[in-house]
N, C-alpha and C positions, 0 to 999 in steps of 0.2 A: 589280481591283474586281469582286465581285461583286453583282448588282444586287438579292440579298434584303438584303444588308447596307447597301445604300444605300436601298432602301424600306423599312427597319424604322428607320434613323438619320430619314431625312425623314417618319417616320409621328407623329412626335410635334411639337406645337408650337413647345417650346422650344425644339428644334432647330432647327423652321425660323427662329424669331426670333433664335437666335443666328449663322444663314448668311446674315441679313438685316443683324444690325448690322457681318459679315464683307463685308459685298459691296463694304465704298471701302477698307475701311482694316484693319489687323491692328492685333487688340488683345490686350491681357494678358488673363490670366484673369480678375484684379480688375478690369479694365475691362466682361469681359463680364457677371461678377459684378454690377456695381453697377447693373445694366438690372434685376434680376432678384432678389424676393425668397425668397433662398435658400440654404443654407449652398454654403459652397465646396467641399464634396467632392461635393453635388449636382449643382454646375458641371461640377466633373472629371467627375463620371461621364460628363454627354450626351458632353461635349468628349472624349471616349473614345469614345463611341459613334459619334461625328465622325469622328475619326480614320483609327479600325476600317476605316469606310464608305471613305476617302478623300475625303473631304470636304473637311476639312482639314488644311493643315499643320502643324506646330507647329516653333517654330526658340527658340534659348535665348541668349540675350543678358546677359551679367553675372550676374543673380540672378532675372531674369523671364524666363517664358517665352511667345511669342507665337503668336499662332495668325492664320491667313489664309486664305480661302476658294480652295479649290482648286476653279479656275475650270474645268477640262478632266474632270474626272467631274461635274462640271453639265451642262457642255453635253454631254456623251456622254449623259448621260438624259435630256436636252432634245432629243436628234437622234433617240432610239430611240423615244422618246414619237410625236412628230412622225410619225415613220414607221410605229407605231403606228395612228395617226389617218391617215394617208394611205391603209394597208389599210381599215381601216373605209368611207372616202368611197369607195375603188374599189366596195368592195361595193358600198356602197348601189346608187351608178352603174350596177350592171347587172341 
């Protein structure tokens, strides 16, 4: 994962709302589709741009395909963040 690819996927809204309708449960594309109005190859795009990023996963089932928030490069840029902001406060601190 590289992390322009994952702060250019998280820089748009859409994206984030669609890693928010990802956070309990994995949906199809028409599911995420139906939150959203918008044609379906505009879905595919972000959900590419998703991917890309590692984001998330996508898995294929009969004739649908799902997708599910991959929880371990969130929290990877939740911990770098964090640590981020940890140098900051030291600063400050001194």
């Amino acid at each position: 994962m590289g992390f322009a690819e994952t702060f250019k996927a998280l820089s748009d809204p859409i994206r984030r709302d669609i890693l928010t309708l990802l956070k309990n449960k994995r949906l199809s594309a028409g599911e995420i589709g139906s939150h959203f109005d918008m044609t379906g190859a505009t879905i595919s795009y972000h959900l590419g741009i998703l991917k890309k990023a590692g984001l998330v996963f996508e898995s294929r089932e009969k004739n649908f395909i799902y997708y599910e928030l991959n929880a371990s490069v969130v929290e990877e840029v939740m911990l770098w963040l964090a640590e981020l902001r940890g140098g900051n406060d030291n600063a400050q601190a001194e």
